[in-house]
N, C-alpha and C positions, 0 to 999 in steps of 0.2 A: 481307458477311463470308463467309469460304470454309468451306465445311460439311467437317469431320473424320471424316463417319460419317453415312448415312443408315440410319432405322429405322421405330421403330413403337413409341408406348408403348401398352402392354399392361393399358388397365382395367377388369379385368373382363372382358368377351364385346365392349368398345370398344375398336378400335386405331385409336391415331392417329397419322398417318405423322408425322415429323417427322426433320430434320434435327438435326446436333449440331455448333453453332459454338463454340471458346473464348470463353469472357468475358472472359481477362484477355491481358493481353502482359510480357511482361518486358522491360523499359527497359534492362537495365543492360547496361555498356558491357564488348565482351570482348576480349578480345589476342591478337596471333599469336606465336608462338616465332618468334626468329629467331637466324640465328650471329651472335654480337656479334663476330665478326673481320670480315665484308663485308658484314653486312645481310640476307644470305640467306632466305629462308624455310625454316621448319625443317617438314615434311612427314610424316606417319603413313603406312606402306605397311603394308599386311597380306600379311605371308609364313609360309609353311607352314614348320615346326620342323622335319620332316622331308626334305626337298629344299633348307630355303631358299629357295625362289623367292617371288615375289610373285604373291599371286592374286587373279584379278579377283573384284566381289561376283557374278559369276553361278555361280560356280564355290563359291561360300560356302554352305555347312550348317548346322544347329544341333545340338547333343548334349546328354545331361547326366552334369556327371560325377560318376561315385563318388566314396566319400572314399577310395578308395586310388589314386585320378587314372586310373583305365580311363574312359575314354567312352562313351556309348551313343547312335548316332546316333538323331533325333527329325526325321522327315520333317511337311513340310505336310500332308500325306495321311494320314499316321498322328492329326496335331491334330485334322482336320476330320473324321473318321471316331466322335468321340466323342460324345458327347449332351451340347450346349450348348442346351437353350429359349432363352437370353439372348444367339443370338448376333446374332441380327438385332432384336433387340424390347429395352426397357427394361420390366422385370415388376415392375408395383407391389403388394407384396406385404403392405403396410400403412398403416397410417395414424398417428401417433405427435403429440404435442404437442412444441414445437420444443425445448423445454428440456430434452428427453429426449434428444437426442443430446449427446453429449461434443465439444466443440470438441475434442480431442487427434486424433478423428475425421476432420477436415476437410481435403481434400486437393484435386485440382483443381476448375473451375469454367467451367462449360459452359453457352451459354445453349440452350434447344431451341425450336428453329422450326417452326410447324406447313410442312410439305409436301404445296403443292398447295389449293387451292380447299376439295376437300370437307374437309380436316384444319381449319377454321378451327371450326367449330361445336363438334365433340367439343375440341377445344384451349381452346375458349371457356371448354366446361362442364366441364372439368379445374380450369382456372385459377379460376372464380368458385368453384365447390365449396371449392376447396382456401383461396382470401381466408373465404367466411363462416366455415369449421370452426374455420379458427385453427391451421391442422394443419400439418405437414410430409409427403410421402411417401417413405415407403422401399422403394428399388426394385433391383432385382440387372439387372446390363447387362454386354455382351462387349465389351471394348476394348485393342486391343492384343496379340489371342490370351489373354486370360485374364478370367475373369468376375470381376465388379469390383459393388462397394456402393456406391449413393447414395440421395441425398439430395432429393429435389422441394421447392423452393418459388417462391411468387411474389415477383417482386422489377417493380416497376411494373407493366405489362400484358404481363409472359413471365413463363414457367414457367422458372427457373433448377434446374440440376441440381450439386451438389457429389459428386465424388468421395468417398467414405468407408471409410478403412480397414477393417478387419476387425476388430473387438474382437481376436481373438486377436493382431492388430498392434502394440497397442499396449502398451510396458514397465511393468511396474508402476515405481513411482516408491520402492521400497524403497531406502533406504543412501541416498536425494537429501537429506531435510529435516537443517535443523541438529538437531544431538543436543539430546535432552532437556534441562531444566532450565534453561533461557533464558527468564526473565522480564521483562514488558515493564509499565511502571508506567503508570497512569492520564494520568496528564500526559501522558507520552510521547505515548499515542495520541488526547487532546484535543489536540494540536502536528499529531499526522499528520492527524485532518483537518480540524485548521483550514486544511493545506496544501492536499490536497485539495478544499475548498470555496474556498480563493484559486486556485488551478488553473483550478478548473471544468470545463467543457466545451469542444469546440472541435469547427473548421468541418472534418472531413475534408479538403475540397477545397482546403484552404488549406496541408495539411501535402505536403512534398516533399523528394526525395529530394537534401540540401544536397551529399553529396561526387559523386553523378554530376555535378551541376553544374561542382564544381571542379576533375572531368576533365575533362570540355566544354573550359573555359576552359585547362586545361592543355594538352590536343593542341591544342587554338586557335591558342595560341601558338607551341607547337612548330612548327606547322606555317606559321605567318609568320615564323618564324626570331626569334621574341623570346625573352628568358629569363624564364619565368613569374615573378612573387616568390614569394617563401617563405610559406607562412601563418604566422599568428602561430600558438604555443603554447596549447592552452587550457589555463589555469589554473585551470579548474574541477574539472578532476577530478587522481584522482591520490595524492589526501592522505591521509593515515588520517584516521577521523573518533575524535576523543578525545572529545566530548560529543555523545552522540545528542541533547541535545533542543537547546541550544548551535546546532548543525548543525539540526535542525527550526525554529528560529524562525529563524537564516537566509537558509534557505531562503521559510517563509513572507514574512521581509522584499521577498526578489528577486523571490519575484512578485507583492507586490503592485505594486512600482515597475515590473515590465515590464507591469501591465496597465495602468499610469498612475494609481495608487491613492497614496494619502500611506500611508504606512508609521505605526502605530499606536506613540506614544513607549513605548520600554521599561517596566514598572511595577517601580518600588524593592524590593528585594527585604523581603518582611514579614518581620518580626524575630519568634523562635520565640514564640509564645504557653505560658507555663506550663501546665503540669495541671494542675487542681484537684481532690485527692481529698476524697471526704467523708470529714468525721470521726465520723458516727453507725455508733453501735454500736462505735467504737475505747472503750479502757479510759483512764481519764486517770491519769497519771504525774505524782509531784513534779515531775521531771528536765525535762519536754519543753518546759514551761509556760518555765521557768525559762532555757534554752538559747536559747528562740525568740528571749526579749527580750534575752537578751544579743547576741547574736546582730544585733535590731536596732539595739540601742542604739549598738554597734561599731560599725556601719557611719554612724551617723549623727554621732555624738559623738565628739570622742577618747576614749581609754581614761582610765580613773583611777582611781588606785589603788587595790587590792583594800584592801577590811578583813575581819578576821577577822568569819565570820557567828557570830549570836549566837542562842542556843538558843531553844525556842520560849516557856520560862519566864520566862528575862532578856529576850524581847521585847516581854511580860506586862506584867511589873511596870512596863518602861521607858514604856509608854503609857500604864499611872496613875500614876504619878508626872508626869508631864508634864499630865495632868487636870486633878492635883489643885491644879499649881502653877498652872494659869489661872484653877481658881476663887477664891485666896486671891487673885490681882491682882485678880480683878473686883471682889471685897468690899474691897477699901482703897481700890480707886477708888470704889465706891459712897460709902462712908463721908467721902473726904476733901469728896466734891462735897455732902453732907447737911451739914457743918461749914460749906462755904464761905455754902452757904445761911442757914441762921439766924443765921451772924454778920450778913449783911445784913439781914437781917428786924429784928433788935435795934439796930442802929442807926440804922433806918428811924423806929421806933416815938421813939427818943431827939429828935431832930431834930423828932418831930411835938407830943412833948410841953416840948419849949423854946419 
């Protein structure tokens, strides 16, 4: 790989030369402007506002401008004249646990190569240092005419370097969150992750970039002279969602059937369970006793017709009299059954003395 920058990092009273190659590439596919009346290419020329002409880059400066639009030219010679340590060397200025940087931090990605023979040992004891501690380095480096923050760590046997903003870079995130008073119910987030745990994990290596593909395939064609088809519409998105959790078990359905799982039958929706208050320490009332059972009884019986209630005196008297009328039955009936008896005994005796 082609090195962007030869240096030296900087640990301690150790320098280790090292080169700086990108780690990553960017795949994705770009376009030219062109006249859509001939096909033309459509071209960027840099011209000076004051003459108009067009001027070659040798002839090209840099400035900076005020905010009332005056210029101030900025030669090479005035940049390089200032005190940069960090312009040839990567200066590691700490040591940090990795969880201490802020991903919002994260910006390019550089692998660093030792340079030369004797940079392999110090490079070694950089690298294994930094595997036992469990650490990341933070280190200030010149790139690009301007001193810049990273990041050391080990990523297999290289010392990987991340670009890292500048705290002062980054926005605080005030006026982004939905406004207060947005409640999320238990269910809800037992739904999120059970989605989540149906999800799982997955292989990096496996995910890819689907729409570059489907330009591949489109200038493909264009350029066999076919007419591409149309993709279909997803139907996925798009919708409002009227039921968050509705919308969460759907979702949990789709993937379990995309990971090839059977899909768990719906459970019937449980029918509300009453409350049960206690009644200790409540007061007891004529009225409530009295309501409940009617109350039952309606429901279970037809209705029938009211009778006038009867006082608690006439309810009295009505339960002995009614007493007293069972005990004169029981006495007639004792008496008639004592009658039927001794008629047979007397006639027993008749028959024995014939």
């Amino acid at each position: 790989m082609r090195s962007i920058w030869n240096g030296a990092i900087s640990f301690g009273l150790v320098s280790i030369p090292i080169k700086l190659v990108n780690a990553t590439e960017n795949h994705s596919i770009s376009f030219r402007q062109i006249h859509l009346a001939d096909g033309g290419r459509i071209r960027y020329r840099k011209v000076c506002e004051l003459d108009d002409e067009e001027v070659a880059a040798a002839e090209i400066g840099k400035a900076y401008e005020e905010p009332d639009g005056s210029l101030i030219p900025i030669t090479d010679e005035d940049l390089g004249s200032l005190p940069l340590p960090t312009a040839k060397a990567i200066e590691i200025v700490a040591f940090v646990p990795a969880a201490s940087i802020d991903p919002l931090q994260m910006d390019a990605a550089y692998y660093l190569c030792a340079n030369g023979v004797p940079a392999a040992k110090p490079y070694t004891l950089l690298r294994e240092a930094l595997k036992r501690s469990r650490k990341v380095a933070l280190a200030k480096y010149a790139l690009r005419g301007r001193e810049r923050l990273g990041m050391l760590r080990v990523v297999d046997d290289v010392i990987a370097m991340h670009g890292l903003l500048w705290p002062d870079e980054i926005r605080s995130p005030e006026g982004v969150a939905p406004e207060s008073g947005v409640k999320v119910r238990e269910a809800e987030l037992d739904l999120a992750d059970a989605l989540m745990d149906t999800l799982g994990e997955v292989d990096m290596d496996s995910l890819h970039d689907d729409y570059r593909e489907a330009v591949e395939e489109l200038i493909a064609a264009k350029a066999e002279g076919r007419t591409p088809e149309p993709a279909g519409a997803d139907a996925s998105g798009g919708g409002k969602v009227i039921d968050l959790i509705a919308a969460l078990e759907s979702s949990v359905r789709a993937a379990k059937e995309a990971r090839g799982e059977e899909p768990e039958a719906a459970e019937p929706e449980k029918a509300s369970v009453a409350k049960v208050s206690s009644l200790t320490g409540r007061k007891k009332t004529g009225g409530t006793g009295t309501k409940k059972k009617a109350t039952v009884s309606a429901d279970k019986t037809p209705a029938k017709k009211s009778t006038p209630s009867r006082t608690p005196a006439k309810q009295t008297a009505a339960r002995s009299t009614a007493k007293s009328s069972a005990r004169s039955t029981a006495k007639k009936t004792t008496a008639k059954s004592d009658t039927k008896t001794a008629a047979k005994k007397a006639a027993s005796r008749k028959r024995a003395s014939a």
